[in-house]
C-alpha atoms as a printed R data frame, in Angstrom:
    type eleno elety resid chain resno       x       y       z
1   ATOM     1    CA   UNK     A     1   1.870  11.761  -0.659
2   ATOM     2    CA   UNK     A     2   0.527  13.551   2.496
3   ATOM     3    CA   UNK     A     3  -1.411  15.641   0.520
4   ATOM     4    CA   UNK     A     4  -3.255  12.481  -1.084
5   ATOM     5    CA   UNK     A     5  -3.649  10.286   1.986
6   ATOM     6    CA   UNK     A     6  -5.364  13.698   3.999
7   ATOM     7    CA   UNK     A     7  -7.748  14.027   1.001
8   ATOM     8    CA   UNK     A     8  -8.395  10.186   1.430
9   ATOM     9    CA   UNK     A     9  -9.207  10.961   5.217
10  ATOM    10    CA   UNK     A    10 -11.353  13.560   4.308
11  ATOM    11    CA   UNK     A    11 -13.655  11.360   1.585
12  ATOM    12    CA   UNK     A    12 -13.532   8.258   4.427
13  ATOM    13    CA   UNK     A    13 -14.737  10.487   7.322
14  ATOM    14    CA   UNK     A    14 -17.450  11.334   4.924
15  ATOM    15    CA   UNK     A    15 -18.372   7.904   4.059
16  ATOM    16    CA   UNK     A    16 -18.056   6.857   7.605
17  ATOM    17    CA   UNK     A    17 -19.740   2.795   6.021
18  ATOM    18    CA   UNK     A    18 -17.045   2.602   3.687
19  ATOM    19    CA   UNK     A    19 -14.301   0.231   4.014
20  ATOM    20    CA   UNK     A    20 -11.607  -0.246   2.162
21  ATOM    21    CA   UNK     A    21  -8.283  -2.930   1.833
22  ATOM    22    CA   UNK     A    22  -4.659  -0.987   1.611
23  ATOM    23    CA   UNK     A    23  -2.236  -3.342  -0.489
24  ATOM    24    CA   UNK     A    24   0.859  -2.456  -0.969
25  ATOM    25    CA   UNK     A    25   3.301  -3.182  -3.548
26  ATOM    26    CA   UNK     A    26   7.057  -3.454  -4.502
27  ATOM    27    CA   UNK     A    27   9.583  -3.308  -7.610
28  ATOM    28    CA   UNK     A    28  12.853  -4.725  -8.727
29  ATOM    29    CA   UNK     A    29  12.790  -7.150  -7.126
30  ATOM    30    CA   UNK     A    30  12.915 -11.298  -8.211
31  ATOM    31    CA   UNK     A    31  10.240 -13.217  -6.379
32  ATOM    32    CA   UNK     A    32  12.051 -16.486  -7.064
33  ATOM    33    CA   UNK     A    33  14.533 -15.358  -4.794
34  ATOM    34    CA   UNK     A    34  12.589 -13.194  -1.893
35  ATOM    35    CA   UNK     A    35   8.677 -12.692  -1.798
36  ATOM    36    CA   UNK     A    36   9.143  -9.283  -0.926
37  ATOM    37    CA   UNK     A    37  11.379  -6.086  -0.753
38  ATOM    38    CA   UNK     A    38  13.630  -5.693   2.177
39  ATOM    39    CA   UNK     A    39  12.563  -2.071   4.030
40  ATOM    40    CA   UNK     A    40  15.309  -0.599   5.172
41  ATOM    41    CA   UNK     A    41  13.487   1.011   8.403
42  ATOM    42    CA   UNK     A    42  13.186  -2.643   9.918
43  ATOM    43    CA   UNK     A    43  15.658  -4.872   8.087
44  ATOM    44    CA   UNK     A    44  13.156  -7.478   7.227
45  ATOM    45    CA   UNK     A    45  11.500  -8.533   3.729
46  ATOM    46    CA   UNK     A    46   8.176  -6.671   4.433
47  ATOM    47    CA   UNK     A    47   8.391  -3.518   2.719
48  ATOM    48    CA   UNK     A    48   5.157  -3.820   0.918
49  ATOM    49    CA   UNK     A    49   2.955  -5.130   4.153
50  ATOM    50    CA   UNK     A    50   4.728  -2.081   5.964
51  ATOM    51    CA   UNK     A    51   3.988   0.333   3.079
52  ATOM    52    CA   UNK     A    52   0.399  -0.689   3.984
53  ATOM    53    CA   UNK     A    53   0.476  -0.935   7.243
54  ATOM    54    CA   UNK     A    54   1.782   2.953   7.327
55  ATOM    55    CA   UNK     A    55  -1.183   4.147   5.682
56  ATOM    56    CA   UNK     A    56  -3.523   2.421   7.838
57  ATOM    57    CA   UNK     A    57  -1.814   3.658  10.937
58  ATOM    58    CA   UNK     A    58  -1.539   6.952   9.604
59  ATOM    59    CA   UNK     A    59  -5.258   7.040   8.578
60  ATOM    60    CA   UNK     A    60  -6.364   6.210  11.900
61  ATOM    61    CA   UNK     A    61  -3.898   8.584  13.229
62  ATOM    62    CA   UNK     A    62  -6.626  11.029  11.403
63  ATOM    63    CA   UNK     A    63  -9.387   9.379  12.762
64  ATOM    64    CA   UNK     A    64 -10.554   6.865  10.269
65  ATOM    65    CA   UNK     A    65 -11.776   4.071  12.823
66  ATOM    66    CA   UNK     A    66  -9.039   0.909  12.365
67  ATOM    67    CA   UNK     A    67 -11.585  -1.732  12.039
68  ATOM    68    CA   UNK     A    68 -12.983  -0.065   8.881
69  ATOM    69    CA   UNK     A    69  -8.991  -0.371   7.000
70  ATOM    70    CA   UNK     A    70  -7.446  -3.918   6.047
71  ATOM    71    CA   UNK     A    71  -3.984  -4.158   5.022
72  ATOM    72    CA   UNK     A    72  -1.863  -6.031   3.159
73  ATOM    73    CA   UNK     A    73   1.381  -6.515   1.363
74  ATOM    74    CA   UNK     A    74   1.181  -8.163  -2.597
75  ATOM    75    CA   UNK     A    75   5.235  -7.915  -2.553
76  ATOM    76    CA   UNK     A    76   6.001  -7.985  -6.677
77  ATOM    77    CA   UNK     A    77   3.313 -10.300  -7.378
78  ATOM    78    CA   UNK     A    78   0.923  -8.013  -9.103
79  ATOM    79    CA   UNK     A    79   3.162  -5.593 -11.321
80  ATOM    80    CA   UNK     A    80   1.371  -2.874 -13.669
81  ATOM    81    CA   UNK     A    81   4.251  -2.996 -15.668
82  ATOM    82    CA   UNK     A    82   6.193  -6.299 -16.697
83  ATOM    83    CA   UNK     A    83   9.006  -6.461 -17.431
84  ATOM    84    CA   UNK     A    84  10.103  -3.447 -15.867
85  ATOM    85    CA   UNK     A    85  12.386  -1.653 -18.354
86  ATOM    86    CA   UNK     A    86  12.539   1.930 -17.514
87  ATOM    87    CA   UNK     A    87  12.521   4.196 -13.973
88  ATOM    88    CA   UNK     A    88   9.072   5.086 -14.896
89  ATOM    89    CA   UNK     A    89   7.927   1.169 -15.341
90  ATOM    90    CA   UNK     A    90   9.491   0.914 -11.750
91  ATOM    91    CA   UNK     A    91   8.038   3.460  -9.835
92  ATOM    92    CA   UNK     A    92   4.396   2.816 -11.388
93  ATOM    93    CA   UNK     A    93   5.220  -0.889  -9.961
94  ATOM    94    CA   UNK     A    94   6.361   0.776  -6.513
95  ATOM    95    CA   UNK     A    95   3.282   1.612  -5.222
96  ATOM    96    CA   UNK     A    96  -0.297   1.381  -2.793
97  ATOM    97    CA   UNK     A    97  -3.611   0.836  -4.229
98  ATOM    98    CA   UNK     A    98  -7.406   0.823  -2.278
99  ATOM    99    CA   UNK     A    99  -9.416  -1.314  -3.027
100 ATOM   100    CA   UNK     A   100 -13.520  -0.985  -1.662
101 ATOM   101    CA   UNK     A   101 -14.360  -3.524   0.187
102 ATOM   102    CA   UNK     A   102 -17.933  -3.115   1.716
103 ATOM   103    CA   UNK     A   103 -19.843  -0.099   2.656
């Protein structure tokens, strides 16, 4: 992915009035049961705020100015694919998404 989020520096130092919302977003699991995926890094049920959270940081590790990035973590609330039957449904679930938020 390193290859994606340095091209994503690249277009936000260009549009230095853009700003933009990270959400994150998990799979497999049952949101009756646990809002969110456990990440295995910190032990708690975060996974997809910290999935988010990463990108920011490493963004502004790049020099995108923090103030311009939101974050936030959607857990397996908003699935792309439901129900998930095959590896492919669950990675396309297991993901980040921008979203524009004001320029």
């Amino acid at each position: 992915s390193y290859p994606a989020l340095d091209e994503l520096a690249r277009v936000l130092a260009a549009q230095p009035d853009l700003r933009v919302r990270i959400e994150g977003h998990v799979c497999c699991v049952d949101p009756r049961y646990t809002p969110d995926a456990i990440d295995e890094e910190t032990l708690e049920y975060a996974l997809s705020i910290n999935r988010a959270r990463y990108i920011r940081d490493y963004l502004v590790k790049r020099g995108i100015a923090a103030r311009r990035l939101e974050y936030a973590g959607f857990g397996k609330t908003r699935p792309v694919a439901f129900p998930e039957r095959t590896p492919d449904d669950t990675q396309r679930n297991r993901r980040v998404e921008l979203r524009v938020i004001g320029k």
